[in-house]
N, C-alpha and C positions, 0 to 999 in steps of 0.2 A: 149430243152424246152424254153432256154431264146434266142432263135436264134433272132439277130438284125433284119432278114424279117416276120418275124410278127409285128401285128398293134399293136399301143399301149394298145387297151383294154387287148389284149390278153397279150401283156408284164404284164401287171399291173395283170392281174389272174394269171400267172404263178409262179409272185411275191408272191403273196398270199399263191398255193398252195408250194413255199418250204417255208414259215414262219408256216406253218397249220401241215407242213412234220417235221420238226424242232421242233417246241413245244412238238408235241405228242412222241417223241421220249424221251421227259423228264417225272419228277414224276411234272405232270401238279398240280397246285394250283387253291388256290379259285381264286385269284387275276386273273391269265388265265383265267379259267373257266367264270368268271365275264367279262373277256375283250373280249373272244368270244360270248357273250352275246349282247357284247354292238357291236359288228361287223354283229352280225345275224340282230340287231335292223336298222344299217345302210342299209343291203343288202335287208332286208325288204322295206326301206323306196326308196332304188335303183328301186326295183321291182314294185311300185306302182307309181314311176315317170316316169319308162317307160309305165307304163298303160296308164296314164292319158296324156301321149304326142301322145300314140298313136290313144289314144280317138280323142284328136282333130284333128289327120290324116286324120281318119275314117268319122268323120262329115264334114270336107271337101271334101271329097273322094263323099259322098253320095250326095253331093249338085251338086258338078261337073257333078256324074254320070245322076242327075235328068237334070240338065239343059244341059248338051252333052250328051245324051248314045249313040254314034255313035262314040265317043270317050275315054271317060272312063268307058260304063258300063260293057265291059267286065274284065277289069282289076279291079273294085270296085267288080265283082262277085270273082275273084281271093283273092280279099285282104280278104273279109265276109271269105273265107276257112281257110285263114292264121291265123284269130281269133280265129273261133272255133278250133280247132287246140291246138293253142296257151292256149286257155281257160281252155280245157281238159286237156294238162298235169299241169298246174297250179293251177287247181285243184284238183288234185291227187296227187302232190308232197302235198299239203299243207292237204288232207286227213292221209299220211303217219305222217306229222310233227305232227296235231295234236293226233293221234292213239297213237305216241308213249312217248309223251308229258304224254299225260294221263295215260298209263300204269307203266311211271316210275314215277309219285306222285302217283301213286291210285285212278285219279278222274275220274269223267264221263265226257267225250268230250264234252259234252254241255257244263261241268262248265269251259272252258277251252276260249270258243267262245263269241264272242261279238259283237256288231257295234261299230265301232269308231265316231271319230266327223261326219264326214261325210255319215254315216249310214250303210257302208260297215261293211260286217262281214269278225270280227278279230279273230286272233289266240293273247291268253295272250303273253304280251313280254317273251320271253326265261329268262331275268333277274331276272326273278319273281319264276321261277322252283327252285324247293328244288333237286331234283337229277340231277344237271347238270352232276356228274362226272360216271353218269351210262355209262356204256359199254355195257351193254346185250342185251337191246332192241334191237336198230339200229342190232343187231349183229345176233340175231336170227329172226329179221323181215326181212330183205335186204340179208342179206348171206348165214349161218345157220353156223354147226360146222366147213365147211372145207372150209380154205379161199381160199385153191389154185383150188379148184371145187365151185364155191358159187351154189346158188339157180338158176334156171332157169326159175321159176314160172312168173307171169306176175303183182304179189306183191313184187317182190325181187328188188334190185339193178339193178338184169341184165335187168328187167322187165323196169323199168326206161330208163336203156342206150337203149333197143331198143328202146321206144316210141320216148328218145328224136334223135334218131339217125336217124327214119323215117320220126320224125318232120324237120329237116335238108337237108334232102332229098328231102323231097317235098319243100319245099323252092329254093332248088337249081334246081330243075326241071321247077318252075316258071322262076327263075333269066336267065335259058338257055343262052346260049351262048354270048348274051349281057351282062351279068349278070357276066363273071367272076371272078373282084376284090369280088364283093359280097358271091361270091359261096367259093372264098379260105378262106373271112374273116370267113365264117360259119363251115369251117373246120377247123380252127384254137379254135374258141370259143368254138366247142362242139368235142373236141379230146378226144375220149377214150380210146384212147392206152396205153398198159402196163406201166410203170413208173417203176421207184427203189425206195425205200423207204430209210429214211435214214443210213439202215444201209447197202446199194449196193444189199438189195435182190427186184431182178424184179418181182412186185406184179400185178395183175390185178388190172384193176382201180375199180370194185364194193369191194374188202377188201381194198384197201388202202386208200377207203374214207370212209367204213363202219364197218369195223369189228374191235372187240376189240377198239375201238377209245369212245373217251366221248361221252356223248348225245349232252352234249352244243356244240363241235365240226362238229359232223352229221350233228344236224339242221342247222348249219350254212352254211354246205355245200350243203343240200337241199334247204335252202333260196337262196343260187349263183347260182342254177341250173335254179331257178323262175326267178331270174333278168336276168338271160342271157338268159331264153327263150325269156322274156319279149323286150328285148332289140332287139333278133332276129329279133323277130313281126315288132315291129317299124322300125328295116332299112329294112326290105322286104316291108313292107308300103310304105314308104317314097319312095322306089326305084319304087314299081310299078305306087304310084302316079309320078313318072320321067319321066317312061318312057311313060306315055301316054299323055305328053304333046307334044306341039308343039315344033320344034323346033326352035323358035325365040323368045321362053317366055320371059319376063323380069320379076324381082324378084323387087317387091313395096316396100320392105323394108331390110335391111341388118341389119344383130348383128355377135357380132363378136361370136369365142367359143376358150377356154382355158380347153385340155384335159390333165388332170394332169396324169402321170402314177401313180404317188403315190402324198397322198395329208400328207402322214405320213410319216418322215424322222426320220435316227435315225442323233447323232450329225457329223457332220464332213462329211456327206456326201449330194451327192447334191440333190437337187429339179430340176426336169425332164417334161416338159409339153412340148405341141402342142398347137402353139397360131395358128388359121387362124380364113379367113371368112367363114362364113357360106356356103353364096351363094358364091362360089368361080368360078370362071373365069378362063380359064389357058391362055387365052388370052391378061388377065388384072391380073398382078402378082401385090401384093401388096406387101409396105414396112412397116416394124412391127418394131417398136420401145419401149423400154424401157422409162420409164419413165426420167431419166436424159438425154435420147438423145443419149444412145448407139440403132445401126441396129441389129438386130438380123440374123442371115443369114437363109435363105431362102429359101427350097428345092423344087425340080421339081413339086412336088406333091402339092405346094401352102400352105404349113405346116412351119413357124416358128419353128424353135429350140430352147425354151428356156432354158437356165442352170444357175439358182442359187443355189448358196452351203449353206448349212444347218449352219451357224457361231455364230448361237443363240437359245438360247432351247426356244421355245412358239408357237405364232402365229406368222406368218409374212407373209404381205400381198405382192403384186408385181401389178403394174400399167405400164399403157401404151397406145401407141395409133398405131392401125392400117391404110394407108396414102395408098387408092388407087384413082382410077383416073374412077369417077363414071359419070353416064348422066347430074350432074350437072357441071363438071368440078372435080378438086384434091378436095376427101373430106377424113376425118378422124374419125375414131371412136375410143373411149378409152376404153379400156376392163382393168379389173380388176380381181385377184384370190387371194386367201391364200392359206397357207400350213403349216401343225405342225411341228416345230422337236422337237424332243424329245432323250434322252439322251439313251445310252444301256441298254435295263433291265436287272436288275440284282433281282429278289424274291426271299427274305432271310427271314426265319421265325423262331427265335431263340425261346425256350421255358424256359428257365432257367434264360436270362438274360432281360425278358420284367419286367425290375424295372424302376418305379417312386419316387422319395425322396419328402420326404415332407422339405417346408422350404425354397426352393432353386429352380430355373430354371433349368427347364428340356428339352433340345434339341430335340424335335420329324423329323424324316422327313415320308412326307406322299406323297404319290405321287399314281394315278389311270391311269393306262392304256392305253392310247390313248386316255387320257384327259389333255391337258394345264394346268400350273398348277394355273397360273391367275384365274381358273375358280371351281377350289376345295373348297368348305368350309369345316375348322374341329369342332370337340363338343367333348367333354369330359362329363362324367358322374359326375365324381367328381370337384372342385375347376377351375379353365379357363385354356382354351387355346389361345394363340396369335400368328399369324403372326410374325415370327422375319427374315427380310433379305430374303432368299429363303425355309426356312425352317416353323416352329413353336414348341411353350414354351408352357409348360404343367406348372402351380405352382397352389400352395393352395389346395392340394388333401386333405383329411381329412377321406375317409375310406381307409379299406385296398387291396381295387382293384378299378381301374380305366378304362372304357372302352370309347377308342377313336376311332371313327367312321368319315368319309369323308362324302359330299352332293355334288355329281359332276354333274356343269352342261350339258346337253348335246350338241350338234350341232343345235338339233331342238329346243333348250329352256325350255326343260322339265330336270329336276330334279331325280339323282337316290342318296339312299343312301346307300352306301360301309360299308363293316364293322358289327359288330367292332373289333378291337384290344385291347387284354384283356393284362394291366398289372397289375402287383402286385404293393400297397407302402406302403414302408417303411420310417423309421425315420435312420436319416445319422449314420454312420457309428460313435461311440466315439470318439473324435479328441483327439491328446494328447499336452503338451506343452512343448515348444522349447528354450531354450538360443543359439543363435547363430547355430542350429540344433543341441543342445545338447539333450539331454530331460533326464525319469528318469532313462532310461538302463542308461546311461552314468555316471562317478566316475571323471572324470577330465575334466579341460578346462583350454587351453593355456592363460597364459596373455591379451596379447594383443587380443584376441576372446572375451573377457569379457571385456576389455575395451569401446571396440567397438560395444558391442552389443546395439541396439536401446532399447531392451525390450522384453516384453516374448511373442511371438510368438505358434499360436494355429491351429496346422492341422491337417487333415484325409487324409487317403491314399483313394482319390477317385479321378476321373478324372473333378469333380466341381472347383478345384485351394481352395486357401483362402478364402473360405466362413466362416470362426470361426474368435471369436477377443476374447481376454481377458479381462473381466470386472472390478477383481480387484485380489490383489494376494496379500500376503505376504513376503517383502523380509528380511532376516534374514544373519547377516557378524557375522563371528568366526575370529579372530585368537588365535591360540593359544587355550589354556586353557582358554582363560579370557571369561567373559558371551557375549552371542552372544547378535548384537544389530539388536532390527527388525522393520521395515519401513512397513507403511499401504498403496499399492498404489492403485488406482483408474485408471483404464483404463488400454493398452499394451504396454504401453512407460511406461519409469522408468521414479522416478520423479526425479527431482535438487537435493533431498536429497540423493535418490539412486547414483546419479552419482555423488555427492560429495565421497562418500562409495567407489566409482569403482576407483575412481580419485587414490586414494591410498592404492590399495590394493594391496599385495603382493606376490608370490607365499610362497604354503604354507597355505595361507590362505581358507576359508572354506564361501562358501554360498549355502543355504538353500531357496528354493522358495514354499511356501505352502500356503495350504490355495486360489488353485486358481477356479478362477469361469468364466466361459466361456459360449458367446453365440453367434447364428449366428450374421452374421452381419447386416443384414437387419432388426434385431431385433426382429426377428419370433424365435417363439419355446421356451422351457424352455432354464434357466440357471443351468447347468452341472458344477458339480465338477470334478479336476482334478487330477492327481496324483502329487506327490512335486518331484522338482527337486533336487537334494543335490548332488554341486561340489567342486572339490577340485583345487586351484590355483597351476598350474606349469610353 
């Protein structure tokens, strides 16, 4: 399935389908569930830019055909089949998505549909469904009970792979025998062949995309089915507008294209694209340069290799300029792309240990899916949260639950909000106090440990460090029999007097620390009494 002779698109779906085989093999989460959401939103917006490129195929095609029909109007009557075509299952994949959209909330498919900016009717974003983690629909709409037999109906799964299998067909019937790279790429994109699942059992492709599997994952895989029809359309387009040109056309404008297999990396590994020209030449090879002036090398097919490795988690852009040798002379054009990377997920959802402290910074990491993280804002219900270094601080909570929520922007500029994550807070744990790490389990202290001691020292066993100081305390010196003498100090340092006391103290001798009062250090929160310390000198 990852074989190096297929074309990059196909590499990059094949990628997909073992990340898609890999997930579902886990106990999938919202955060998934949510990130397949935001993947069906992309393949959506995939599907509708191969519409619209091939729109303007079409309006060319139809002007050609008006001013030559001796020339292209039979291959414009060819391309008019390939739409309606194209149309019909794209509409009937997107019938199914809506049907079963609406059966797993409970709504009416009208309230599900819309026009968008542009007046096209839409299906609501997937992001917006309340049962993304349904399994039944897709399961009993597409398959039914027995996955190694599915449905054979012409509403099922199977129903699907024929239409689009004869959709393919007749494409490659057009493509004929000029048409071969075309005809293998078409077999490569719409391959229905059995697969293994991840646990090495060989499944047919209608359960291993449909059955048992989430709803958010289905639709996401009926929105790939629309872009790669879609996608089909337009290089059948494209190609039939080819070949009914001349052959000495010249091409009035050049741009370059940059095909990324993946535009999503995880860390440490590389970034993989196809730089060329558009209008490519194999007679006029061009030279593809990196932005500081490394060559890229160059293969028969007029295809740039680019390879940069993932050495930073974000966005990271790549520049450059392509340097062939055109009708005006050596001209150059600079092409441009980004790519994410992003770190390994790891979704971990503790339930026992989502605590907040009040008083103190609290270390959150918040991180969305195959979103940057430059581009996440966070909110708290309770007290603020900030930005600290790669992460953010939760302080100032004041009830006793706290819900933090994400606003990730998207790639198109539109806004989704994540969340939330519910913690509990509380007030920190009692600290106790310390002479030299003595406290009041303790009954003796060395000499020289008391000598040396700065002052009385105030913690909790929590993973916040030294957040407590001691306010004021009581220091009280015995020897002996005789009345003990006691010292009033203010603040955690001993005072000149106390360390005049230490200066000559003995073993044998006896101190007494009471009377202590302790607060954060920031100076939030009450002031807490403490327990007394009482040691004896040896």
């Amino acid at each position: 399935m990852a074989s190096a002779k297929l074309p990059p698109r196909q590499k990059m779906i094949n990628m997909m389908y073992l990340v898609l085989t890999a997930i579902l093999a886990l106990n999938v989460s919202k955060e998934v569930l949510d990130a397949f959401a935001i993947m069906d939103a992309e393949l959506v917006r995939s599907e509708r830019a191969h519409e619209q490129r091939s729109q303007v195929e079409y309006e060319v095609f139809a002007d050609m055909a008006k001013r030559f029909p001796e020339k292209f109007a039979v291959k414009h009557e060819e391309a008019m089949r390939v739409r309606a075509m194209a149309d019909s299952i794209v509409r009937n994949l997107e019938g199914i998505k809506t049907a079963a959209i609406a059966k797993a909330d409970g709504l009416e498919p009208r309230l599900l549909r819309g026009p968008d900016a542009t007046g096209r009717d839409t299906l609501r974003a997937l992001l917006m469904l309340e049962k993304k983690d349904d399994r039944d629909v897709l399961t009993h709409a597409l398959v039914g009970s027995e996955p190694g037999s599915p449905r054979t109906d012409n509403g099922s799964a199977h129903g699907i792979r024929m239409r689009i299998t004869a959709f393919r067909d007749s494409l490659k019937g057009l493509a004929g025998e000029k048409g071969q790279a075309l005809s293998a790429s078409l077999d490569a994109l719409f391959d229905f062949s059995d697969r293994r699942d991840a646990s090495g059992t060989l499944n047919n492709w209608e359960s291993l995309n449909f059955y048992d599997v989430p709803l958010a994952a289905g639709i996401a895989t009926l929105s790939k089915l629309q872009a790669d029809v879609r996608a089909a359309e337009n290089d059948m387009v494209k190609w039939l507008y080819r070949s009914a040109e001349l052959e000495d056309y010249r091409f009035g404008t050049l741009t370059t294209a940059v095909v990324p297999q993946s535009s999503l990396i995880m860390l440490g590994d590389s970034f993989r694209a196809d730089v060329f020209l558009a209008a490519y030449d194999p007679r006029n090879p061009a030279q593809v340069r990196l932005k500081d002036g490394q060559e890229l090398p160059t293969g028969t097919d007029g295809k740039a290799k680019l390879r940069v490795r993932g050495n930073a988690i974000g966005e990271q852009r790549v520049e450059g300029t392509i340097r062939f040798d055109g009708p005006k002379g050596i001209e150059e054009i600079p092409y441009a792309t980004s790519y994410q990377v992003m770190a390994p997920l790891l979704v971990a959802s503790p339930t026992k240990m989502n605590v907040l402290y009040r008083g103190v910074e609290n270390p959150i990491e918040l991180s969305v899916p195959g979103v940057p993280a430059e581009r996440i804002q966070a909110g708290i219900s309770t007290g603020r949260i900030t930005r600290s270094g790669n992460g953010w601080v939760a302080t100032g909570m004041t009830d006793s639950k706290a819900e933090v929520f994400a606003t990730a922007t998207l790639p198109d500029g539109s806004t989704r909000r994540i969340g939330p994550v519910v913690f509990r807070v509380k007030n920190l744990p009692p600290p106790s106090a310390y002479v030299r790490d003595k406290g009041s389990a303790d009954t003796w202290i060395a000499l020289n440990e008391l000598k040396n001691a700065p002052g009385v020292a105030v913690k909790t066993n929590t993973e916040f460090g030294d957040v407590w100081t001691a306010k004021s305390y009581t220091f009280s010196f015995q020897r002996g029999s005789s009345n003990p003498i006691d010292h009033v100090c203010q603040g955690a340092a001993f005072s000149s007097d106390i360390k005049q006391v230490l200066a000559k103290v003995k073993p044998g001798d006896k101190i007494v620390i009471e009377n202590i009062a302790a607060q954060l250090s920031n100076g939030h929160g009450p002031v807490v009494k403490l327990g007394a310390i009482a040691l004896k000198v040896r």
